[in-house]
DSSP file (Angstrom, degrees, kcal/mol; ACC not computed):
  #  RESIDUE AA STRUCTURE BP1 BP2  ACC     N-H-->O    O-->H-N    N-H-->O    O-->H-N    TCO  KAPPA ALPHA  PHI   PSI    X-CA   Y-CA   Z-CA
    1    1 A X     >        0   0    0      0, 0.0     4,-1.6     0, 0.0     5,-0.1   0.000 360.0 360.0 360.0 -37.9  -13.4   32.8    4.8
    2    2 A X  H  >  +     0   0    0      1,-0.2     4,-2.2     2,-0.2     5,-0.2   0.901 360.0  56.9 -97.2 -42.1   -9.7   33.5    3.5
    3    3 A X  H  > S+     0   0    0      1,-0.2     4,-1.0     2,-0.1    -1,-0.2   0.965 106.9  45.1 -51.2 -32.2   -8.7   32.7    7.6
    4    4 A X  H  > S+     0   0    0      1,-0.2     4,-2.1     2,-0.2     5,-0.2   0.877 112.4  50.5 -90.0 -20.2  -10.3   29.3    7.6
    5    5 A X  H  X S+     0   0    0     -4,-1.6     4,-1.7     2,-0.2    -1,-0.2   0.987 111.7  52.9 -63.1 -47.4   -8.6   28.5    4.0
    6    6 A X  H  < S+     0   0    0     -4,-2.2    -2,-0.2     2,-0.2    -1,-0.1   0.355 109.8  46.6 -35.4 -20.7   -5.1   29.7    5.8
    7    7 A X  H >X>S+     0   0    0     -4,-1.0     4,-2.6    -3,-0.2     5,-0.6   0.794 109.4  52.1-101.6 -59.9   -5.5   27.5    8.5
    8    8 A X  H 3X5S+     0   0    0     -4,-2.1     4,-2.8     1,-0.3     5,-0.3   0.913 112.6  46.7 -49.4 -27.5   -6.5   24.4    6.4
    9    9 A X  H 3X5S+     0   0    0     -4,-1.7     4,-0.8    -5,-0.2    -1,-0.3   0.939 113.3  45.8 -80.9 -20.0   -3.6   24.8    4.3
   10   10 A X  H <>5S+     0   0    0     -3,-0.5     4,-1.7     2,-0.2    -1,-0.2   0.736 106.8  56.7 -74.1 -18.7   -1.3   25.3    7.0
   11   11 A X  H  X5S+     0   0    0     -4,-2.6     4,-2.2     2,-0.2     5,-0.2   0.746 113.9  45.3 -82.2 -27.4   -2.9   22.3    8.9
   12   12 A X  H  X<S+     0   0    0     -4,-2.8     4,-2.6    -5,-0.6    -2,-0.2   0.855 102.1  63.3 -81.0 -11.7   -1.9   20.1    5.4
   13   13 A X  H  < S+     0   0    0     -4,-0.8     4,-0.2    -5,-0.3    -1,-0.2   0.996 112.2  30.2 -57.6 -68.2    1.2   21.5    5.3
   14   14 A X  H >X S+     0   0    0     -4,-1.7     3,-3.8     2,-0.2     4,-2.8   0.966 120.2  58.7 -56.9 -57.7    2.3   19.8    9.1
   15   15 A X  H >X S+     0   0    0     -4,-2.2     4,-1.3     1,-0.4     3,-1.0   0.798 107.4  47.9 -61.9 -65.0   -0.3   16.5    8.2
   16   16 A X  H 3< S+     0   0    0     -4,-2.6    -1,-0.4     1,-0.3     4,-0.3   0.314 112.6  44.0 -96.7  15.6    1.8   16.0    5.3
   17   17 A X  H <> S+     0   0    0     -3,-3.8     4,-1.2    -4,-0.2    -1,-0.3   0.527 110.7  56.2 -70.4 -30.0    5.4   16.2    7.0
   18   18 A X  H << S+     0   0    0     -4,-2.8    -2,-0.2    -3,-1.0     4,-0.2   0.977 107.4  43.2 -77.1 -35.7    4.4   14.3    9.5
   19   19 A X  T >< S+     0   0    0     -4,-1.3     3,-2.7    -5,-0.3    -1,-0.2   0.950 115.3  53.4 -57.2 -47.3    3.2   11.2    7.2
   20   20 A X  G >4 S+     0   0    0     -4,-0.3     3,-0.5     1,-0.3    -1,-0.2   0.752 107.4  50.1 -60.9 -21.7    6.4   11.6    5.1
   21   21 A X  G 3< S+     0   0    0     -4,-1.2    -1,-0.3     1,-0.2    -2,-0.2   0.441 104.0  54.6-107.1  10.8    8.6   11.4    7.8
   22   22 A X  G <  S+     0   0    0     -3,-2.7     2,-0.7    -4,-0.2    -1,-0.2   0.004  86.2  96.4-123.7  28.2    7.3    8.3    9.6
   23   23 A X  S <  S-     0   0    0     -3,-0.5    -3,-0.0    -4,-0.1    -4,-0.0  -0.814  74.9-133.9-110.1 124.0    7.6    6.4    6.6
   24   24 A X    >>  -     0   0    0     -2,-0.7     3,-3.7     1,-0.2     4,-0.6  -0.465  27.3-117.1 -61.6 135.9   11.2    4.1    6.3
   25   25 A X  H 3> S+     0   0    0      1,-0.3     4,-0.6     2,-0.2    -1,-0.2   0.498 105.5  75.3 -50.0  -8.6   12.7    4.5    3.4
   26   26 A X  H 34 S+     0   0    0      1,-0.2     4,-0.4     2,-0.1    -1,-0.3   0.745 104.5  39.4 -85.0  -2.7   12.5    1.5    2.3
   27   27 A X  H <> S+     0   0    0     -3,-3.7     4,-1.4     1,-0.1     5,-0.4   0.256  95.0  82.2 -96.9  17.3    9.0    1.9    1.6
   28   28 A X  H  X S+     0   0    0     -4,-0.6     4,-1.1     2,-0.2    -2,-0.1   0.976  88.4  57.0 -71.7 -40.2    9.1    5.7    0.2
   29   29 A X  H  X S+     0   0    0     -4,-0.6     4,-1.4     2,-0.2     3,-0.5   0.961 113.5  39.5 -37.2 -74.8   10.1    4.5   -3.4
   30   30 A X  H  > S+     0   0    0     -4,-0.4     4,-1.2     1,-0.2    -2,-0.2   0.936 120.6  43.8 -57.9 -39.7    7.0    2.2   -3.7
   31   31 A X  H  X S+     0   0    0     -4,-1.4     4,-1.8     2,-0.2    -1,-0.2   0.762 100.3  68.5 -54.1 -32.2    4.9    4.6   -2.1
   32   32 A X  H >< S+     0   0    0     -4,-1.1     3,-1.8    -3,-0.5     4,-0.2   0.995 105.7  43.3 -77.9 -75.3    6.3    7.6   -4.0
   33   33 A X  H >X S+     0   0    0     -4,-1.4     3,-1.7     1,-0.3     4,-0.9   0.880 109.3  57.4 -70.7 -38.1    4.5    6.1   -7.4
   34   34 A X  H 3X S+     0   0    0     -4,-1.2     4,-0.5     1,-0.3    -1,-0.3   0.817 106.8  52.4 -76.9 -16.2    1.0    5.1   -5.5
   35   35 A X  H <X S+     0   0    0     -4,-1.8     4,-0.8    -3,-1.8    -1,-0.3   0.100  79.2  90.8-108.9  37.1    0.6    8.9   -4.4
   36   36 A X  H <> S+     0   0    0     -3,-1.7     4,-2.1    -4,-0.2    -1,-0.2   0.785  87.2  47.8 -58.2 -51.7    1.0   10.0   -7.6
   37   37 A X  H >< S+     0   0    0     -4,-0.9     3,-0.6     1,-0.2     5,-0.5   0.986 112.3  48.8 -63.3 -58.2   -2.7    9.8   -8.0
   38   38 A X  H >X S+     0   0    0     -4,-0.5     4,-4.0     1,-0.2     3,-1.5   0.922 109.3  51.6 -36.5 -50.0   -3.4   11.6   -4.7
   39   39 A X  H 3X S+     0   0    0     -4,-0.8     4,-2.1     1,-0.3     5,-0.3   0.934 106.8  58.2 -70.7 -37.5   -0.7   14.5   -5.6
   40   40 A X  H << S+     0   0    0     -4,-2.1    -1,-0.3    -3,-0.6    -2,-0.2   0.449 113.3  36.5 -95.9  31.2   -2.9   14.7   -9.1
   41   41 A X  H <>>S+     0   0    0     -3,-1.5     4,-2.2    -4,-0.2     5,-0.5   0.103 105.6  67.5-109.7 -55.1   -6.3   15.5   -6.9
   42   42 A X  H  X5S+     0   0    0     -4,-4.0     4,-4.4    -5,-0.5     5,-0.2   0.923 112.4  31.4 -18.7 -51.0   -3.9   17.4   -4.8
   43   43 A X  H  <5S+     0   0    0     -4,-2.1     4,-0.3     2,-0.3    -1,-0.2   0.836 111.0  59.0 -69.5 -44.1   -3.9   19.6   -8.2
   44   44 A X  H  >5S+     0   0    0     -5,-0.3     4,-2.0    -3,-0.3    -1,-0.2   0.914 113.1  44.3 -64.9 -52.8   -7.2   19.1   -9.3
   45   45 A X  H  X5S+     0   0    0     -4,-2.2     4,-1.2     1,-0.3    -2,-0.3   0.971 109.6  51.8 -70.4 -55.3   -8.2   20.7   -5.7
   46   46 A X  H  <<S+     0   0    0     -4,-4.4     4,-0.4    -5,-0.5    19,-0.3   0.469 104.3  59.8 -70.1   6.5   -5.7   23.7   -5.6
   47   47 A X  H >> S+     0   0    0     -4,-0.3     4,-0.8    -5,-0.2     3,-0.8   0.822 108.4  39.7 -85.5 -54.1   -6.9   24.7   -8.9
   48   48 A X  H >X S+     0   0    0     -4,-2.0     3,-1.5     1,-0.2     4,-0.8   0.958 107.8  64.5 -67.2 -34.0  -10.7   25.2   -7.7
   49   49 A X  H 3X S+     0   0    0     -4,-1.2     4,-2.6     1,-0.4     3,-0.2   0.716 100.8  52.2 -56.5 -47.4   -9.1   26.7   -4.5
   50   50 A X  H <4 S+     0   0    0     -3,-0.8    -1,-0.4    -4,-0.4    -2,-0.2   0.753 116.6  40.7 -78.3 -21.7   -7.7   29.6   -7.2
   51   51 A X  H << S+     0   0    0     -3,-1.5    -2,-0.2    -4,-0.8    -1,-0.2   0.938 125.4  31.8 -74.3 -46.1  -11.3   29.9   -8.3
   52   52 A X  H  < S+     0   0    0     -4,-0.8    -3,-0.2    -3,-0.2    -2,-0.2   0.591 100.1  75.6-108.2 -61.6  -13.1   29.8   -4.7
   53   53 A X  S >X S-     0   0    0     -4,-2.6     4,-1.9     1,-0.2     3,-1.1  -0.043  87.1-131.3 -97.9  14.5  -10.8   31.3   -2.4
   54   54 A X  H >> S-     0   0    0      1,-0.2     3,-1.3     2,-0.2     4,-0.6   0.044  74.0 -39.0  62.4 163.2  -11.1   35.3   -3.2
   55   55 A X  H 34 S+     0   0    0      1,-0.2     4,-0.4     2,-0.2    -1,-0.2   0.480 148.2  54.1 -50.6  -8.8   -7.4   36.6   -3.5
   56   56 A X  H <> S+     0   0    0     -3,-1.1     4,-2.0     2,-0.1    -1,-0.2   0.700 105.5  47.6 -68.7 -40.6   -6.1   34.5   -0.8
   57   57 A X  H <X S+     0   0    0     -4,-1.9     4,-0.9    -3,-1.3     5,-0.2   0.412 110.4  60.4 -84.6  -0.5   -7.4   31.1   -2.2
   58   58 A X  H  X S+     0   0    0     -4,-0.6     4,-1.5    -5,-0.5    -1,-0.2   0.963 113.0  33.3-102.7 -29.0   -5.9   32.2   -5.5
   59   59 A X  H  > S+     0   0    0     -4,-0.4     4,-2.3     2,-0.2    -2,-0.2   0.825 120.6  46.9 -61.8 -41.4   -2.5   32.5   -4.2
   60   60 A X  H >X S+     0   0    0     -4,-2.0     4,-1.2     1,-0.3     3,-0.5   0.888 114.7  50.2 -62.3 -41.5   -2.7   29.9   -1.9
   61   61 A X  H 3X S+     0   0    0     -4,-0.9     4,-2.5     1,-0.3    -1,-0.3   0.829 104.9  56.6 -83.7 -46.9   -4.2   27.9   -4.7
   62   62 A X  H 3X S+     0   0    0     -4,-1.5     4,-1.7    -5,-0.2    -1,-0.3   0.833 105.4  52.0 -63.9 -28.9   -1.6   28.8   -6.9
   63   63 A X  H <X S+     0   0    0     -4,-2.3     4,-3.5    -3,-0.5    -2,-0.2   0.793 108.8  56.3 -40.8 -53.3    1.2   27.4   -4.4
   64   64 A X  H  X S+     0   0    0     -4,-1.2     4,-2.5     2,-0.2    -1,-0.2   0.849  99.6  47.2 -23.6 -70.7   -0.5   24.7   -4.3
   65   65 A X  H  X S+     0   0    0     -4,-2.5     4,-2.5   -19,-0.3    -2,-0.2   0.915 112.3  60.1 -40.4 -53.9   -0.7   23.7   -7.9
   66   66 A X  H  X S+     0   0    0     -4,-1.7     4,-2.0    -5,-0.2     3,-0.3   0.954 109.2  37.6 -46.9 -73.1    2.9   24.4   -7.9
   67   67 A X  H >X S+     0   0    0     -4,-3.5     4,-1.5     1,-0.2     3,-1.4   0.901 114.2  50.7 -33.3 -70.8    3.7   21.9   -5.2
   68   68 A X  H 3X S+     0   0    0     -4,-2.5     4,-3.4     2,-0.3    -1,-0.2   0.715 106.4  54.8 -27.7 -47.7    1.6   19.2   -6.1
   69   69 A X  H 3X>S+     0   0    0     -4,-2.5     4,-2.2    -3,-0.3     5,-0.5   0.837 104.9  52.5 -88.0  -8.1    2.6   19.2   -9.7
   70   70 A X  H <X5S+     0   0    0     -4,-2.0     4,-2.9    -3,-1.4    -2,-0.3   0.956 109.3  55.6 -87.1 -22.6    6.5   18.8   -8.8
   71   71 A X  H  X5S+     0   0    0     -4,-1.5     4,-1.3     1,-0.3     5,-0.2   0.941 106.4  47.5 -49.9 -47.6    5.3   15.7   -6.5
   72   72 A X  H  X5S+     0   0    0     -4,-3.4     4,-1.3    -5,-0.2    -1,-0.3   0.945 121.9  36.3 -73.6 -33.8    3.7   14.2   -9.4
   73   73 A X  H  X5S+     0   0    0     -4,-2.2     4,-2.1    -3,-0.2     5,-0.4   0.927 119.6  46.1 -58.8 -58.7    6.9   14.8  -11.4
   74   74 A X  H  <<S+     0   0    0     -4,-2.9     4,-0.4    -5,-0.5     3,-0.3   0.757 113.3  51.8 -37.7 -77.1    9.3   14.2   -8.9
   75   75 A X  H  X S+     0   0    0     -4,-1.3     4,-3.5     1,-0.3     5,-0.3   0.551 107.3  51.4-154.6 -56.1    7.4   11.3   -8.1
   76   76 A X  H  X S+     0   0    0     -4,-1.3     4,-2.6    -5,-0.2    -1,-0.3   0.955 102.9  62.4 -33.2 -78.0    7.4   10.0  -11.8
   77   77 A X  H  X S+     0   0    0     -4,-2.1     4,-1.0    -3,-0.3    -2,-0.2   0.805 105.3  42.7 -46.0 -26.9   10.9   10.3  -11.9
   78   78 A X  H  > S+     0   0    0     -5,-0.4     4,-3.0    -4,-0.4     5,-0.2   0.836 111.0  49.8-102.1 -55.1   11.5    7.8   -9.3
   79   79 A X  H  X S+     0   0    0     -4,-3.5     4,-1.2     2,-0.2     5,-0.4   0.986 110.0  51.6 -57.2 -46.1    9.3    5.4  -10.0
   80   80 A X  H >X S+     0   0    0     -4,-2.6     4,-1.6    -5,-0.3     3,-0.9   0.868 113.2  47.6 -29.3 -67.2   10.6    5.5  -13.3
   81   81 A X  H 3X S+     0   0    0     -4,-1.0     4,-0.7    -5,-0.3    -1,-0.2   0.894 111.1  52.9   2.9 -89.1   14.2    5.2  -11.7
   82   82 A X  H 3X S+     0   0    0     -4,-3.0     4,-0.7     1,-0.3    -1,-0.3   0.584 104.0  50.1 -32.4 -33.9   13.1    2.6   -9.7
   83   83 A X  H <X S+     0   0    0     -4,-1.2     4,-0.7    -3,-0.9    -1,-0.3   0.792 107.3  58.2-101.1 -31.2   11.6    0.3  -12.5
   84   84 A X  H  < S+     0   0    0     -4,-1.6    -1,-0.2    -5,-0.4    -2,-0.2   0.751  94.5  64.2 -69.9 -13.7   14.9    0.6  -14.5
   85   85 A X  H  < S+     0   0    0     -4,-0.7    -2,-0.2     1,-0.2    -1,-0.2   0.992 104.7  46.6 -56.8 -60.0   16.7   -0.9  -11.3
   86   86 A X  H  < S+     0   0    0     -4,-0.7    -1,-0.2    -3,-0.2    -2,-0.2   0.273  89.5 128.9-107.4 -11.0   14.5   -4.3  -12.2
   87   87 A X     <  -     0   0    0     -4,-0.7     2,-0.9    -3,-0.1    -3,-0.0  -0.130  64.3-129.0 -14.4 137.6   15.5   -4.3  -16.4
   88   88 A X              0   0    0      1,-0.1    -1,-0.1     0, 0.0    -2,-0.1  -0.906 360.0 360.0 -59.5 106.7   16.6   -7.0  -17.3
   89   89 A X              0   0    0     -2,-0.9    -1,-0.1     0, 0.0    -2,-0.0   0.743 360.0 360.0 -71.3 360.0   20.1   -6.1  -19.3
């Protein structure tokens, strides 16, 4: 069990460089704020993963969390950014 969690997480690891990196930047700003809801199921998942996963899944899961929740901050933060470009002053 604790290999086949180790492999999935390592296989999302690459799946989610590779997506990030074939996006131009001029869409990454708008995108950035619509996968804020995906990054907070990201969380939602790595949480049961700490539950689930024996002492591997709890680490793993805890990495997770970790990640996940600065994407949804980060992620916040930019859109935020972003929407203050468009103000009116």
């Amino acid at each position: 069990m604790d290999i086949n969690i180790l492999t999935v997480f390592i296989l999302a690891i690459f799946v989610g460089i590779e997506i990030i990196s074939k996006v131009p930047p001029t869409l990454h700003t708008p995108l950035m704020s619509g996968s804020n809801a995906i990054s907070g199921i990201a969380v939602v998942g790595a949480i049961i993963a700490t539950k689930v996963g024996g002492q591997t899944g709890t680490w793993l899961g805890l990495i997770a969390v970790i990640f996940a929740t600065v994407n949804v901050v980060g992620g916040f933060m930019v859109t935020d950014r972003m929407l203050k470009m468009f103000k009116r002053k």
